[in-house]
N, C-alpha and C positions, 0 to 999 in steps of 0.2 A: 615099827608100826607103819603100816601105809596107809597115808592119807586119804581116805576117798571122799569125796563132796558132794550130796545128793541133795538136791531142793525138792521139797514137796509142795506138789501142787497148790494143796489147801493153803498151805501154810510157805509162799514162794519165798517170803525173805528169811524165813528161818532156814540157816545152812547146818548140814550136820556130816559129821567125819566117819566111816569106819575102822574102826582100831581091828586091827587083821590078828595082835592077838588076844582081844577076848571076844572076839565074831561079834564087838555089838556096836552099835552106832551113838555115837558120842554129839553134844551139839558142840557146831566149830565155833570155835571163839577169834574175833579179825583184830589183828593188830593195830595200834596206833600207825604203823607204816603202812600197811597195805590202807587204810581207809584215806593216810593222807596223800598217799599214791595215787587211787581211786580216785578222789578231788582234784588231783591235778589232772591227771589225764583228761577227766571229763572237762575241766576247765580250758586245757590247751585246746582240745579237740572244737570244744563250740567256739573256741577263739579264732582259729584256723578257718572254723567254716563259715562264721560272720564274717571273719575278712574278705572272703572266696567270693560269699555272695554280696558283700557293699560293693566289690569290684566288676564283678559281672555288671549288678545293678549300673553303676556309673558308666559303664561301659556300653550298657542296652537301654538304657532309660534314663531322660532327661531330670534332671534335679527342679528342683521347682522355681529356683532362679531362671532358668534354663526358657522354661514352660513359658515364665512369665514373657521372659526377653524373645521369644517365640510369636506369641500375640502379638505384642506390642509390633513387632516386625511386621506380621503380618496384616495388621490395619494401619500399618504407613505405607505397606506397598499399595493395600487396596484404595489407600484415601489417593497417593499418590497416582496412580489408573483413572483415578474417579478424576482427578487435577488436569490431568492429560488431556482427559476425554472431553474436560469442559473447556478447555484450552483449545482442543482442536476445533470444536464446534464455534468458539467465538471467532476463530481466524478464520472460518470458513463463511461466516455470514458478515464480518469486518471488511473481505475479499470482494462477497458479493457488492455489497454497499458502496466499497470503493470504485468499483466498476460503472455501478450505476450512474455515479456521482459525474466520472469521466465522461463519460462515457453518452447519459442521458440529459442530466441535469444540466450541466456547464455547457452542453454542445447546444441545448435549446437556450441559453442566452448569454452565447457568443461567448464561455469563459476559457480559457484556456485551461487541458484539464492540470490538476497540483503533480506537479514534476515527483518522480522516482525519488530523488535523495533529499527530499522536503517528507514524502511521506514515511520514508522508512529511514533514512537517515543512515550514520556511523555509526554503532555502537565501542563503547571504551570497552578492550578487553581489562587495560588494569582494576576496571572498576569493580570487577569480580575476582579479584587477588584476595579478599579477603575470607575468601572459602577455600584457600590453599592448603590449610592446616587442618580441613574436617576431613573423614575417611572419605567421605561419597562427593568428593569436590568438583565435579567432574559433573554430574548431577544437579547441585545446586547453583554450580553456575549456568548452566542449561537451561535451568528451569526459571530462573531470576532472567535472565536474555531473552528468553521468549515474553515474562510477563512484561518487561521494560520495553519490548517491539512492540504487544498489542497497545499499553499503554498509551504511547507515543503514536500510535498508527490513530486510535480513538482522540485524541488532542486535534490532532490533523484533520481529521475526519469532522471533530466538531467544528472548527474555525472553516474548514470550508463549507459546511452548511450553513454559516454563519454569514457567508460571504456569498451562497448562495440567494437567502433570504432575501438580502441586501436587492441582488440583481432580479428576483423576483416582483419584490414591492417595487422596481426603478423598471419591469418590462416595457412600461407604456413609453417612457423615456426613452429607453435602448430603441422601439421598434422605431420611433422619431428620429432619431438621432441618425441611425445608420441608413445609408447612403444606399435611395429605394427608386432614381431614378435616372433618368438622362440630361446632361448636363445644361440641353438646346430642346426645343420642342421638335421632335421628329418622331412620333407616333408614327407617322406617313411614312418614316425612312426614306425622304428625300434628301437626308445628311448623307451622302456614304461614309461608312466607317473605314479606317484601316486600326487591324486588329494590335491586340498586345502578342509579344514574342518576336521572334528574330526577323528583323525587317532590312532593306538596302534603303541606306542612308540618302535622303536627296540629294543632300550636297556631295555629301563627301563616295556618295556610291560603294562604300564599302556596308557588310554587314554586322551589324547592331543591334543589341537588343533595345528591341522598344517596351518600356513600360508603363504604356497605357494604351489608351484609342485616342485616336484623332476622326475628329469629326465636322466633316466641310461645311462650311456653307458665308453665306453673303457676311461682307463687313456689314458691323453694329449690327449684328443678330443678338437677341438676347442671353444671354449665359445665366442660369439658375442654381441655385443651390441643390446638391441631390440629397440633404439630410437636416436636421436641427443641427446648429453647432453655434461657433465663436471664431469670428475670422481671426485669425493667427498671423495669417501675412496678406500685406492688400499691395506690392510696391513691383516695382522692374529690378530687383539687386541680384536673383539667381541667374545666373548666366543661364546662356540659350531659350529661357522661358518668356523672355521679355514683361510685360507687363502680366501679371499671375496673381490669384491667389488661392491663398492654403487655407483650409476650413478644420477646426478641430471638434469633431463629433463625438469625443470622449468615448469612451469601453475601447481603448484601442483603434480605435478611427481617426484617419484623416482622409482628405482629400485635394486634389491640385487641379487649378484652373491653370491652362498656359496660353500666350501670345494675343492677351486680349487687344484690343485695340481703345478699350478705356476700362478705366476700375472704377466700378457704382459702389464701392463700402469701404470701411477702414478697422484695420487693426483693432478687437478687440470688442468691435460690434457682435453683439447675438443674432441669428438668423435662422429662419425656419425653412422647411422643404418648399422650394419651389420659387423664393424670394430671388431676387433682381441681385444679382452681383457683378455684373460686367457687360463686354460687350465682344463680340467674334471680330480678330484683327488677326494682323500676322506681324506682331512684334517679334523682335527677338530671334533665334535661328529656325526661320520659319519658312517656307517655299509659298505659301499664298493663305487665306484666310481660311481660319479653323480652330477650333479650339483642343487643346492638347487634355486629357482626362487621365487623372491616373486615383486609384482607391489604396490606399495604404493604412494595413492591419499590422501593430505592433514594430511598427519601421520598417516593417517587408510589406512593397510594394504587390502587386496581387493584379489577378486581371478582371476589369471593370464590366466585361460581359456579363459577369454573375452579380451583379448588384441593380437590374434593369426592371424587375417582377413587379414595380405598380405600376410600370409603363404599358407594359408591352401584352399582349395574347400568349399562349405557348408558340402560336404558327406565325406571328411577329418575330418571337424570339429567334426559334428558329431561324427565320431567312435573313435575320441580321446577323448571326452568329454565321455565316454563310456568308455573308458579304464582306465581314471581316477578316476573313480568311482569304476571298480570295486576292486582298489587295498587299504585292510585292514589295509597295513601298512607300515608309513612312510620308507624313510631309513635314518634318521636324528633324 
């Protein structure tokens, strides 16, 4: 008998056999093996093809760890952009400020401006060793260095506005203090000057720098003070200056009287602009009578032509700036 197998539509799960010899069709009857054949196969088959597709899946499509660990990435890098950005902006008006500070502030009362390795300093690399062992280490310590720069840059910043203040509430002081005019009364310019810079020695006729002016005129001519200050030295002990004295006008001011021919004050006395301190002599290594000037800012000596402005006119200034110059040689 030959098997035939025909499903009917109506009826698709019923299967039926034709028996070839009695021409009629029989219903099939399925084996305990074919059915548990059928169950495996189906079973391997959809095992096969979930495997196929979780592997694609993982392969084209993030897991939802995945997703998460995604985000999370993604608004550290944004916060980190946004860290940056505010970073930059503060170093950029930290910059300006510093400048100003320099620049404006300190220069209008006489400060000197805060030195490069005051304001930004060393930083310790070891002291970012401890981000050696995190993945992005390289990162965090970058990022910690710049905050510990502005940091420190803002400290600095504050102590010098702090010190600025100071010099602001003490202006009236400073503009006293500092040394506003000529040593002798010579409005007239009937002293002539010989200037500050390289001059021929009177005695020795070689050339020397001179560090100050010198300014003629008659023995026992009055010598004044050009600032508020506190005499400091009133005596003859510095060589070649013979009878001298030194005035200390604080903010970094002093100044020197030389070869008086008598000292009208004493160590340690206060005195004001334009007070009585001596007298025009020629003590000391001196060629004839005159008073030796010099303006000294933070131990460097400086030249006293630019400290003259409550004396003089511009067109005073001028022709003694002029006269200064054209004299070859000290008298000192």
């Amino acid at each position: 008998m030959v098997n035939i197998i025909f499903e009917t539509q109506a009826l698709s799960k019923i299967k039926y056999r034709f028996n070839t010899k009695s021409l009629t069709f029989e219903k099939a009857r399925i084996t305990v093996k074919e059915v548990v054949w059928r169950v495996l196969s189906y079973l391997i088959t959809g095992i096969v093809f979930a495997v196929v597709t979780i592997f694609i899946a993982r392969q084209l499509l993030p897991s939802p760890g995945e997703k998460r660990k995604t985000r999370e990435i993604e608004s550290l890098t944004l916060q980190y952009d946004l860290l940056n950005k505010k970073m930059y902006q503060v170093e950029e008006v930290l910059k300006d400020i510093e400048d100003r500070d320099d620049n404006i502030y300190r220069t209008i009362f006489e400060a000197e401006p805060v030195p490069k390795n005051i304001r930004y300093g060393v930083n310790e690399n070891n002291k970012y060793s401890i981000f050696d062992n995190y993945d992005n280490a390289e990162l965090l310590k970058h990022t910690s260095e710049r905050l510990d720069k502005i940091s420190k840059q803002l400290y600095v910043q504050t102590k010098s506005f702090d010190e600025v203040v100071k010099l602001a509430k003490s202006k009236e002081k400073l503009l006293a203090s500092i040394p506003a005019i000529m040593p002798l009364n010579n409005k007239d310019l009937k002293h002539l000057p010989s200037g500050y810079g390289w001059r021929t020695h009177p005695i020795y006729k070689t050339q020397e720098f001179h560090p100050g002016m010198d300014f003629t005129a008659e023995q026992g001519t009055p010598i004044y003070a050009t600032g508020d200050g506190v005499i400091e030295t009133a005596d003859a002990s510095a060589q070649g200056y013979g009878n001298h004295v030194v005035i200390d006008h604080g903010f970094g001011y002093k100044t020197l009287y030389g070869h008086m021919s008598r000292v009208a004050t004493k160590p340690g006395k206060k005195v004001k602009r334009g007070e009585l301190i001596g007298y025009v002599g020629s003590t000391g290594l001196s060629t004839g009578p005159h008073v030796h000037y010099e303006v000294i800012k933070n131990g460097e000596k400086i030249n006293p032509i630019n400290f003259y402005y409550n004396d003089l006119t511009p067109q005073q200034y001028q022709t003694l700036v002029e006269l200064s110059q054209k004299s070859t040689q000290s008298y000192d």
